[in-house]
N, C-alpha and C positions, 0 to 999 in steps of 0.2 A: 124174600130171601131170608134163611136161617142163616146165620155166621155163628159159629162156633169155632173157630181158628182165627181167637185175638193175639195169641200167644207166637203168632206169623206176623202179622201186622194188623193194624185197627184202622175203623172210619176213623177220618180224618173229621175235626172238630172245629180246629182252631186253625185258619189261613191265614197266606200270607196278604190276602188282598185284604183284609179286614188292618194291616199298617202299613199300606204303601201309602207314601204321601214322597213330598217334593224332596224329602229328605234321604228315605231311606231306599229309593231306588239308584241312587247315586251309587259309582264305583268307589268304596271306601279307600283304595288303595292310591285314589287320584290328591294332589295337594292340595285345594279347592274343598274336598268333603270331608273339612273336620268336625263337621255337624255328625256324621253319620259315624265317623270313626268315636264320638263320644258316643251316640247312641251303641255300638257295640262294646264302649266300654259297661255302659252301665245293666247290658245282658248277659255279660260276663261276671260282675259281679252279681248280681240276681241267681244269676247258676251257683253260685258258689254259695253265696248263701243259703237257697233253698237244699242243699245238700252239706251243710256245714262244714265246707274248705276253708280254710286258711291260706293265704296266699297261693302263689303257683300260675299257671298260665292256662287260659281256656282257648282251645282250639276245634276252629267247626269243620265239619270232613262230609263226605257226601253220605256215610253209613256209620254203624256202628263195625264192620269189616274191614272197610278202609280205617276207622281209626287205628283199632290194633293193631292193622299193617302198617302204619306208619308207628306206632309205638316199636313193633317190633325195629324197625331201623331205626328209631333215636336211641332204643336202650342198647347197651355195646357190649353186654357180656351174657351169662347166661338164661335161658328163661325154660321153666317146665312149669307144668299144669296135670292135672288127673285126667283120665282118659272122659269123664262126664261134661268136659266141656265144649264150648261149641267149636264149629270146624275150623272157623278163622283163628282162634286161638290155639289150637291143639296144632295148626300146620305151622306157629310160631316157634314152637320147640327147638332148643339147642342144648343141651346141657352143658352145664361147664362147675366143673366140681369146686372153684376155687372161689366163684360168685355168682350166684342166682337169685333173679326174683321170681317169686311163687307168684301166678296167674290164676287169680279166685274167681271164678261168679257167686254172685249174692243168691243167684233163682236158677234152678236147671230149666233151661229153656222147652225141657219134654216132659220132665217129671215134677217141675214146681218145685221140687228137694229145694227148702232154702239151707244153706250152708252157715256157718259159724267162717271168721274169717280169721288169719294167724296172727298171730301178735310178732310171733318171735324170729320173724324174720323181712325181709323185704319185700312187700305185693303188691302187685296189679289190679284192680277189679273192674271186673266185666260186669257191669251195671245193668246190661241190657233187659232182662228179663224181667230183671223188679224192682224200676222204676216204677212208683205207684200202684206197688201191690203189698210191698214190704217197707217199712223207715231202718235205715241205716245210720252205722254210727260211725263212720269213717276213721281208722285209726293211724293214728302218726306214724304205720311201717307204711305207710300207703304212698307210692310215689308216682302212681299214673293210675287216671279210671277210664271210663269211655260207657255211652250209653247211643244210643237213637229214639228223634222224635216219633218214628212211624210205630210203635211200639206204645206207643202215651195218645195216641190219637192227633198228633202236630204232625208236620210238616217231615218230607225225607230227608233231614238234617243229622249227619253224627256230632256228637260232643268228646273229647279230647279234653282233661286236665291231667298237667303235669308239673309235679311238685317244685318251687323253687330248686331244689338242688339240682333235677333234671334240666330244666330249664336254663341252669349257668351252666352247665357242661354243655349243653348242645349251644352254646352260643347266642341265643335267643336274646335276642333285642331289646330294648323297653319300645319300640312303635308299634304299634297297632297294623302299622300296612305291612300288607302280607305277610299276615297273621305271624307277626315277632319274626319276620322272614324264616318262616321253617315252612310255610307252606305258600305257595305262589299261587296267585289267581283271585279272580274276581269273585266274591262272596255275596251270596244269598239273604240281605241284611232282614228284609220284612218278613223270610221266612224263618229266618233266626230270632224275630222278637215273638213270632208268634208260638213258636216253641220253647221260649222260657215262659210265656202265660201260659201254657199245656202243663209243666213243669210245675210251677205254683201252683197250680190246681189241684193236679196228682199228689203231689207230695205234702198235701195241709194234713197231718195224724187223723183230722175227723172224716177229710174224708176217708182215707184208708181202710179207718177202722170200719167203720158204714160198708165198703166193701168188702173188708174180708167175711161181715156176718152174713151179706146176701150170696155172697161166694161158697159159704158153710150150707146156706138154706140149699142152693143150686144144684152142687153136688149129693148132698144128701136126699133128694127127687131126682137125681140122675141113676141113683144107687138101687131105689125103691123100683123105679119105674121098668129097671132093666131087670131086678127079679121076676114082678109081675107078668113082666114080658116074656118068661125066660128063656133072658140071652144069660148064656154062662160068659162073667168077666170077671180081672182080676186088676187093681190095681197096682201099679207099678210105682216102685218109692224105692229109696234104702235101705228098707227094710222087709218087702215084697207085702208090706197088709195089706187087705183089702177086705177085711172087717170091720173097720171105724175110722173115725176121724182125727184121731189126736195124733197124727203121725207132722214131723215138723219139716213143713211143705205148706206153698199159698194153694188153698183151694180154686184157686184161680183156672189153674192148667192141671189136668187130670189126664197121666199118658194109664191108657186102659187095654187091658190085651183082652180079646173076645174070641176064646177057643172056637175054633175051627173055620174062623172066617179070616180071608186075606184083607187085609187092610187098606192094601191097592186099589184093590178090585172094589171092594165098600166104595173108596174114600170117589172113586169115579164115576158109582151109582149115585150115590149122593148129591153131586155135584152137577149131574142130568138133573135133579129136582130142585136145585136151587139153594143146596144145603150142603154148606164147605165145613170140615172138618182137617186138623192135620191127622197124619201117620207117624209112624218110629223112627221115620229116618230123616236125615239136614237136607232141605231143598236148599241149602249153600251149595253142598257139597256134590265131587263130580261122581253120577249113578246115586245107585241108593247104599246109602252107609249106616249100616245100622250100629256104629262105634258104642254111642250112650248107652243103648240098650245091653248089647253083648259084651265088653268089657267094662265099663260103667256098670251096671249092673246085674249081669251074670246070667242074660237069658242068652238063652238059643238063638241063631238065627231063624230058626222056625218059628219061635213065640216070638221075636223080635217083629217077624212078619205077618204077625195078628194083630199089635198093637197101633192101637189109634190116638189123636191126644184131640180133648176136648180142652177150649180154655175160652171162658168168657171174659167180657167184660163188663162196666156197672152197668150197659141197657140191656145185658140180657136176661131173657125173661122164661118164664115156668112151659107158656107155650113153643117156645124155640126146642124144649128137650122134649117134649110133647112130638113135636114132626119128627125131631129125629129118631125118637125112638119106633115111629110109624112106619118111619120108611127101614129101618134096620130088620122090623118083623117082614117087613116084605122083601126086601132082600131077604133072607134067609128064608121063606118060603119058596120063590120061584127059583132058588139056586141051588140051594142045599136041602130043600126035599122038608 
């Protein structure tokens, strides 16, 4: 199998069956397992840590979409975001002229675009993306983030922190059971621990940096190999280059538009041979939405529906762009003549 759509979701690395033990299989929310309710405290702080929080509350959610929907109902006034964000958060929109918090992501989920984040007002950040492709410096406007394990190669776990001041307006508890009572139910304790050791891993600066260089080496044999071949592409960014590298975006995730080929239709031949790729549009979202692309960044629906996105992770390898670029010439020979 080639994978080349990490930027969807990632093997899985780090399980929960590697900490279950007599402890952490317990219902935390029972009076009996304050063993277990201390071990979630202490993955609470570990998250917070490896992300450099200060205080506030960590809470676990089954996605990183259910988190934001539940941010969206604890925060009570207004919230907008750029039209490049992902669908879960762009369906949060309300505006409200008198108070709003700005909804950031750190990484565009299609185009890699990492963004600079506000200072000078109240934000959200949508984590999800670049976790463990970019280090962040989380700034004191910052009053709720949210990320997912399946994105770092852990467990299908969302994360949820929300700033002390959030946290005494919503009423939030100081207990542990049921989660500071904002969220009710039995929680996934051994796959929660296995996702802050995913978390730590990802996020140590050395490894990062080791990846963003073999991420530069990837793409740039991604680049080469598609002239040699020639397939006509163009890379997709903020700024539409697609002649070099120094564009400020994680080489990671590379959304590529390939004149005159459906992307669909690719991305289904592909996947007969055992080689997954994304396309331009949110497989969140209901049909195919090409929002990022078209208002986000200003293509057509027509080139919106050439675009493909390639995005690795640290095992992929030189041969994986080697098949796909194999199988891309052969598509476009038995189809396109």
């Amino acid at each position: 199998m080639v994978y080349l759509d990490n930027a969807a979701t990632t093997r899985q690395k780090f399980f929960a069956k590697d900490f279950l033990d007599e402890t952490t299989f317990l219902n935390s929310n029972a009076e009996y397992a304050y063993k277990t309710r201390q071990i979630l405290t202490q993955q609470r702080e570990i998250i917070k840590e490896c992300l450099g929080l200060k205080g506030g509350g960590v809470i676990f959610t089954r996605c990183a979409t259910e988190s934001a929907e539940l941010f969206g109902k604890l925060w009570s006034t207004g919230i907008v975001c750029s039209p490049k964000e992902h669908d879960s958060v762009y369906r949060l929109q309300r505006p409200h002229c008198d108070s709003e918090i700005w909804i950031q992501q750190t990484v565009n989920q299609l185009t890699g675009e990492i963004f600079d984040i506000p200072t000078d007002k109240p934000v959200a950040l949508d984590m999800t993306a670049g976790i463990g492709k970019i280090k962040v410096d989380i700034p004191s406007n910052c009053k709720a983030l949210w990320f997912s394990g399946h994105k770092f190669h852990a467990p299908h776990i969302g994360v949820l922190w929300l700033c002390d001041e959030l946290m005494k307006k919503r009423n939030a508890t100081l207990s542990e059971k049921n989660q500071f009572d904002l969220v009710r139910g039995t929680i996934d304790v051994a796959s929660i621990c296995a996702l802050t050791e995913a978390l730590r891993h990802c996020s140590n600066s050395e490894n990062i940096a080791q990846k963003q260089d073999k991420w530069f080496l990837l793409t740039a044999y991604l680049m080469r190999k598609m002239r040699d071949n020639e397939i006509c592409y163009k890379f997709i960014d903020d700024n539409n280059i697609d002649h070099n590298l120094t564009i400020h975006r994680t080489l990671s995730i590379n959304a590529i538009q390939l004149t005159g080929i459906n992307a669909d239709s690719l991305q289904q031949f592909l996947a007969s041979r055992n080689i997954y790729i994304g396309i331009g549009d949110s497989a969140c979202a209901a049909g195919h939405d090409f929002r990022v692309l078209t208002q986000g960044c200003g293509l057509s629906k027509a080139e919106a529906e050439q675009v493909i996105r390639i995005s690795f992770d640290e095992d992929t390898e030189y041969k994986d762009i080697e098949q796909f670029i194999h199988n891309v010439t052969e598509f476009k020979e038995r189809f396109l003549g």
